[in-house]
DSSP file (Angstrom, degrees, kcal/mol; ACC not computed):
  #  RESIDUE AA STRUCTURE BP1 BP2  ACC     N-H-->O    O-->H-N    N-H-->O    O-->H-N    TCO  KAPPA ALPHA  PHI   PSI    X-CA   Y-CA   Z-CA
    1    1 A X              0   0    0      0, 0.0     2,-0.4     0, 0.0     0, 0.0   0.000 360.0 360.0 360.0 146.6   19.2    3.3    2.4
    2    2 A X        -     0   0    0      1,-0.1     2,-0.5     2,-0.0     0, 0.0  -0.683 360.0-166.9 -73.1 109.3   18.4    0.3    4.3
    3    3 A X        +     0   0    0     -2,-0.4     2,-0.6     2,-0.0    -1,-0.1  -0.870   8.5 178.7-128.5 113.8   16.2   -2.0    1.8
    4    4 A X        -     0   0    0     -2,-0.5     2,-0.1     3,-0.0    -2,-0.0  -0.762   6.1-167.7-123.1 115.3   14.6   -4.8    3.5
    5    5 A X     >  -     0   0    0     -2,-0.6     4,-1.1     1,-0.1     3,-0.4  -0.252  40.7 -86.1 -92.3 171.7   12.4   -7.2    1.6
    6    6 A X  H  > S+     0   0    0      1,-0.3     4,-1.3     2,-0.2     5,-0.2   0.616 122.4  53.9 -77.3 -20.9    9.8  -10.0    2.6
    7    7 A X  H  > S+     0   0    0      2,-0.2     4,-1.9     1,-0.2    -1,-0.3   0.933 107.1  51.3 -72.4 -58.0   12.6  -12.9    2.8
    8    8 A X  H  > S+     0   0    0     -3,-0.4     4,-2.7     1,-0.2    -2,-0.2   0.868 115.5  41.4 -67.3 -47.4   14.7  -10.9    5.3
    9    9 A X  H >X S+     0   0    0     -4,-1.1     4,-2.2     2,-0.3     3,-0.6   0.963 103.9  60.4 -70.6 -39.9   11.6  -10.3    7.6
   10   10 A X  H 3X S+     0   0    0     -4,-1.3     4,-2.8     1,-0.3    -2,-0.2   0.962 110.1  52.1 -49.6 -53.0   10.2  -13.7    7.4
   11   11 A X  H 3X S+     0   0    0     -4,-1.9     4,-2.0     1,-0.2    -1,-0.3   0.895 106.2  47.9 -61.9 -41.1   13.7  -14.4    8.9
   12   12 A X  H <X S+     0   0    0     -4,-2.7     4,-1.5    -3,-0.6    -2,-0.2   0.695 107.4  58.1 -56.2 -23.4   13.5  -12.0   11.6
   13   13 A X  H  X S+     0   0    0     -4,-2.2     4,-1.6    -3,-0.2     5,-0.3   0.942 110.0  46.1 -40.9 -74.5   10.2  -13.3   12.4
   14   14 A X  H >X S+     0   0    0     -4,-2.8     3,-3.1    -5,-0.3     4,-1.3   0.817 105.3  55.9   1.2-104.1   11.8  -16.4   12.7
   15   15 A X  H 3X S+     0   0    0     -4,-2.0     4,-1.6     1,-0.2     3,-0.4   0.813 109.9  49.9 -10.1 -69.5   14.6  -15.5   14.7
   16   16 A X  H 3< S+     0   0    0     -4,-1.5    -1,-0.2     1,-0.3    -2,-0.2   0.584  99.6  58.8 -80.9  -4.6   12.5  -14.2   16.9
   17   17 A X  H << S+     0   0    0     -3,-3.1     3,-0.3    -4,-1.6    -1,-0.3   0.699 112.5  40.6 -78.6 -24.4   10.2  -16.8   17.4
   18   18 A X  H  < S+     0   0    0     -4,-1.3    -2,-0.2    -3,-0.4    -3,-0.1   0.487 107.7  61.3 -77.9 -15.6   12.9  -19.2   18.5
   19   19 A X  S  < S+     0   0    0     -4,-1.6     2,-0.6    -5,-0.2    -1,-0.1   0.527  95.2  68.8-109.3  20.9   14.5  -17.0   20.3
   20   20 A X  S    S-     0   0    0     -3,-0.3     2,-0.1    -5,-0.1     4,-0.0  -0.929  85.2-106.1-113.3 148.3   11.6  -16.2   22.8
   21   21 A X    >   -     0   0    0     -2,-0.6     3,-2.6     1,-0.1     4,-0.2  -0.294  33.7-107.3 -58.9 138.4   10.3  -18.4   25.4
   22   22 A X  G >  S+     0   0    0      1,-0.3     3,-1.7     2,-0.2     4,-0.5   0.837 118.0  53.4 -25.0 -53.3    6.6  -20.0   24.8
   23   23 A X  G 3  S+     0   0    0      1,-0.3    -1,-0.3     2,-0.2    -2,-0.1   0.511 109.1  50.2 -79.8  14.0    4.9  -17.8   27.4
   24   24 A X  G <> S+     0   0    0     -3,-2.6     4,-1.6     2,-0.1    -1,-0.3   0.202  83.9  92.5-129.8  13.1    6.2  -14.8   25.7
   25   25 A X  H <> S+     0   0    0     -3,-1.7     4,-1.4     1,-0.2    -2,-0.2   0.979  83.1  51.7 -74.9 -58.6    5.0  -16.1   22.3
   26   26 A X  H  > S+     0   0    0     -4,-0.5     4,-1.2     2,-0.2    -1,-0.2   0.594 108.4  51.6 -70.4 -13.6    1.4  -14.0   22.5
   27   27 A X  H  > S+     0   0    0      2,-0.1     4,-1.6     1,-0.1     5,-0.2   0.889 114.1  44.9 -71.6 -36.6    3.3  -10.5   23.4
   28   28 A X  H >X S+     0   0    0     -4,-1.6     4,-4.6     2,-0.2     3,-1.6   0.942 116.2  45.6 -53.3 -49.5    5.5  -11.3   20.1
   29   29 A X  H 3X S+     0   0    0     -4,-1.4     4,-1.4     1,-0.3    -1,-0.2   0.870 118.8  45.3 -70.7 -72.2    2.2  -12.3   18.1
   30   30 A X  H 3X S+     0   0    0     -4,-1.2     4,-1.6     1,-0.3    -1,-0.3   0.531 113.9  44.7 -32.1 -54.0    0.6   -9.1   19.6
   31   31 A X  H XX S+     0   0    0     -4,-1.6     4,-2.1    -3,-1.6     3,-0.7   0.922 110.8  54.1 -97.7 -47.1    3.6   -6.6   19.0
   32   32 A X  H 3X S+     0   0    0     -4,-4.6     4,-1.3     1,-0.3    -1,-0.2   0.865 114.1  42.1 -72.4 -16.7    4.3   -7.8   15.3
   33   33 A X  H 3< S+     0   0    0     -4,-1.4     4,-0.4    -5,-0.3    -1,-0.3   0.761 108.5  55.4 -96.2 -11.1    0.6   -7.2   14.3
   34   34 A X  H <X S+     0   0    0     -4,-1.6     4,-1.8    -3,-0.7    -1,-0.2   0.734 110.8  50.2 -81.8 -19.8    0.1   -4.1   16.0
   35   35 A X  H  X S+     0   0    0     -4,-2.1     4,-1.4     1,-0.2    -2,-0.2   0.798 103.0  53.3 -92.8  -4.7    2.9   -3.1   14.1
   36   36 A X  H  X S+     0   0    0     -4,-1.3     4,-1.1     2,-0.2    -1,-0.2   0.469 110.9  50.6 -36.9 -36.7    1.9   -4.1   11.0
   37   37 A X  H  > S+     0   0    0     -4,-0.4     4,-4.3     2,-0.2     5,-0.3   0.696 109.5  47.9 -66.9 -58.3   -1.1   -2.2   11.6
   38   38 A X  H  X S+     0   0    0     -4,-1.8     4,-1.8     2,-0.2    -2,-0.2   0.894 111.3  53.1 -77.9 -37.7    0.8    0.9   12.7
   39   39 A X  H  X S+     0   0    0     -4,-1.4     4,-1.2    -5,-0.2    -2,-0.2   0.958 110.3  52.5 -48.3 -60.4    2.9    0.4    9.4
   40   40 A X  H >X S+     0   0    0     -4,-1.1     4,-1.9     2,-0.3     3,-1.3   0.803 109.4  43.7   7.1 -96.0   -0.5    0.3    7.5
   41   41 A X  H 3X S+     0   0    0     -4,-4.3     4,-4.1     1,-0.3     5,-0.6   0.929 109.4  54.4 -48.0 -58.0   -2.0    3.2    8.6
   42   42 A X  H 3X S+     0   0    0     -4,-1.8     4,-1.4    -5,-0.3     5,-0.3   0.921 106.5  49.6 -54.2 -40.3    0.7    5.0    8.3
   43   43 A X  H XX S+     0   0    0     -3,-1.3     3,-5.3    -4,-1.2     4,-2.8   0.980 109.9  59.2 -61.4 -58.9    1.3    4.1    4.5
   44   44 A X  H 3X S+     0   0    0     -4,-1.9     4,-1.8     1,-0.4    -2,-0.2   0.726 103.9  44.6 -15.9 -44.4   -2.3    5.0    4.1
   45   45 A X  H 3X S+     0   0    0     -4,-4.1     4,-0.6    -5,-0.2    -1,-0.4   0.483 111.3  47.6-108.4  10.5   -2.1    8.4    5.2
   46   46 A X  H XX S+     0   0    0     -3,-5.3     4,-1.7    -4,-1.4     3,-0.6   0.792 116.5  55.4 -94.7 -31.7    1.2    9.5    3.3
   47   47 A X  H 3X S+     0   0    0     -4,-2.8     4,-2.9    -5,-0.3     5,-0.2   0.969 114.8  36.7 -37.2 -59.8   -1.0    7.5    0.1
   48   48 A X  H 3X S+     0   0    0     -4,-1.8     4,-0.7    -5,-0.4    -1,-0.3   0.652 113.6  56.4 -83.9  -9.1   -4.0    9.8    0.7
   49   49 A X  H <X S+     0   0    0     -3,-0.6     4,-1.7    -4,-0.6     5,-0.2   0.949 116.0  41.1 -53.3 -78.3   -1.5   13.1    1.6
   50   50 A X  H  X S+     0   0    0     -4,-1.7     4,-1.9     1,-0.2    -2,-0.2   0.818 108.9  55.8 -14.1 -70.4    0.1   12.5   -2.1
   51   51 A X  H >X S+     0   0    0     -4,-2.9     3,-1.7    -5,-0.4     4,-1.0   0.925 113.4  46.1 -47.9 -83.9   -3.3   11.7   -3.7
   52   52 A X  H >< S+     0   0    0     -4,-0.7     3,-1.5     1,-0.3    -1,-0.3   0.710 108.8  52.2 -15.4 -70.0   -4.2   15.4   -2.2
   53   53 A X  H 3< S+     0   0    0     -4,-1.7    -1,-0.3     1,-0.2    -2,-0.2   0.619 117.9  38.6 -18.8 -52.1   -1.1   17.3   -3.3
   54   54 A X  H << S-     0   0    0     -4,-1.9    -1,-0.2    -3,-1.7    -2,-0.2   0.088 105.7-123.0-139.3  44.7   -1.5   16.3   -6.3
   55   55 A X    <X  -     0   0    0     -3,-1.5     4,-1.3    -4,-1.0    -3,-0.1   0.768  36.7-177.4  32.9  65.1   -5.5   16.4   -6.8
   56   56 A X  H  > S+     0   0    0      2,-0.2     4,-3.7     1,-0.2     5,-0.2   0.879  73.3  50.2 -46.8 -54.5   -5.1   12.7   -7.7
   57   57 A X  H  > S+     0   0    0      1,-0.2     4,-1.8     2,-0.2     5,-0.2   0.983 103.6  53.3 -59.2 -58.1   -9.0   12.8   -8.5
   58   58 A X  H  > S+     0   0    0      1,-0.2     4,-1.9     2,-0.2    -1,-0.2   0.806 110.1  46.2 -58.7 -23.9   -9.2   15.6  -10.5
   59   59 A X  H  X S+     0   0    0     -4,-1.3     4,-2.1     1,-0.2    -1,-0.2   0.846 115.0  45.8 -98.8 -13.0   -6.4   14.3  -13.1
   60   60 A X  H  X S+     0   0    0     -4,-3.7     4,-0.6    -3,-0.2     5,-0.2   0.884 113.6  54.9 -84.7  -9.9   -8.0   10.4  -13.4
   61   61 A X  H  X S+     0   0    0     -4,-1.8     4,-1.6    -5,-0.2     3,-0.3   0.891 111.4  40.9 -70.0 -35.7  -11.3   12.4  -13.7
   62   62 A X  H >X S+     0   0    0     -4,-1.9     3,-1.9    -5,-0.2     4,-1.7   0.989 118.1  47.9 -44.4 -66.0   -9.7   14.4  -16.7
   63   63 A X  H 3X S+     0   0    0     -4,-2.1     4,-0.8     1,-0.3    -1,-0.2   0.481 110.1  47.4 -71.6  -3.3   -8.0   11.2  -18.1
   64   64 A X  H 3< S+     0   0    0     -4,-0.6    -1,-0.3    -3,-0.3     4,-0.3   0.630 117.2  48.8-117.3 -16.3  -11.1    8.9  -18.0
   65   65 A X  H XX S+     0   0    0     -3,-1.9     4,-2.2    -4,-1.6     3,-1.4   0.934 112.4  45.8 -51.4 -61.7  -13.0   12.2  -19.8
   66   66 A X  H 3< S+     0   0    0     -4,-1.7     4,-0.3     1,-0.3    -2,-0.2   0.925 113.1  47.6 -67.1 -32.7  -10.2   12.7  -22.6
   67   67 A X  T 3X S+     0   0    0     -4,-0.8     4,-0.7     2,-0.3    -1,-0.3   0.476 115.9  51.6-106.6  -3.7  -10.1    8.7  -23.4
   68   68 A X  H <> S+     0   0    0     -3,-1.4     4,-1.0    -4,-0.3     3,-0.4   0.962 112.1  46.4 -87.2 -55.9  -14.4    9.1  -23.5
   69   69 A X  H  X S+     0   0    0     -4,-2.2     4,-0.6     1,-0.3    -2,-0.3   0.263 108.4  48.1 -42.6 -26.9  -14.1   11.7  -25.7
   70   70 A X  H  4 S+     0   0    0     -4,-0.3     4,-0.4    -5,-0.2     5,-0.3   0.551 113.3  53.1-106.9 -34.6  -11.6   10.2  -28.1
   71   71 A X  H  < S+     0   0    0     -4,-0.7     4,-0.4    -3,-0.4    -2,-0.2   0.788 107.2  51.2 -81.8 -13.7  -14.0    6.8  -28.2
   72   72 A X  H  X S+     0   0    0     -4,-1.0     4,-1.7     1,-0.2    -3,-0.2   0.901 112.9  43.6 -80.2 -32.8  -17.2    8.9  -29.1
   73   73 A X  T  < S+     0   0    0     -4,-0.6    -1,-0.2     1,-0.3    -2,-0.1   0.330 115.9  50.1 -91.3  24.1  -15.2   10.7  -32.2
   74   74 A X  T  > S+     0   0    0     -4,-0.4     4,-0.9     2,-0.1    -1,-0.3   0.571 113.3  42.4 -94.5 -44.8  -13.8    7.0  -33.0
   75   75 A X  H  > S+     0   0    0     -4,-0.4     4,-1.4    -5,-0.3    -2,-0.2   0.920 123.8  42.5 -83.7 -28.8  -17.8    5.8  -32.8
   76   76 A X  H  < S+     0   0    0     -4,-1.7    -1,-0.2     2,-0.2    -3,-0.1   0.836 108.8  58.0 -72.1 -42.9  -18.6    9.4  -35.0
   77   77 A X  H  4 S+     0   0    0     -5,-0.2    -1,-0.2     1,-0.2    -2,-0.2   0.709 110.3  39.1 -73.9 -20.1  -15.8    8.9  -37.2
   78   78 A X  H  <        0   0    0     -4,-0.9    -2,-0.2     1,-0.2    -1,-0.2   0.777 360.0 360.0-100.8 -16.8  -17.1    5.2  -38.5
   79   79 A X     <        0   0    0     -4,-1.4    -1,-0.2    -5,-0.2    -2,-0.1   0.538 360.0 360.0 -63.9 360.0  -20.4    6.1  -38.7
């Protein structure tokens, strides 16, 4: 799989600011933040599909239950 990290884009950025003409500078500006954007979202909603799938809420509600529950019979046990 194709793995491109933040040094490799910062260089295509680059690139591609030097290699477009001045008046064409505010489409570029334009195209890389809307896609940034588009990238965004997009992580966002496969995050919150996952989270769904695999009733993300219901197991940190367990875990922050079981670890309450083990610090009251810690506070019960020294008493």
């Amino acid at each position: 799989m194709l793995q491109i990290g933040l040094p490799e884009i910062l260089l295509i950025v680059l690139l591609a600011i030097f290699l477009v003409r001045k008046e064409q500078w505010p489409n570029l500006f334009k195209f890389f933040i809307r896609t940034s954007s588009d990238i965004k979202r997009q992580f966002e909603d496969i995050s919150s599909e996952i989270k769904d799938e695999i009733n993300a809420d219901e197991i940190i509600k367990d875990v922050f239950n079981e670890n309450r529950l083990r610090e009251i019979e810690k506070d019960d046990g020294k008493k």
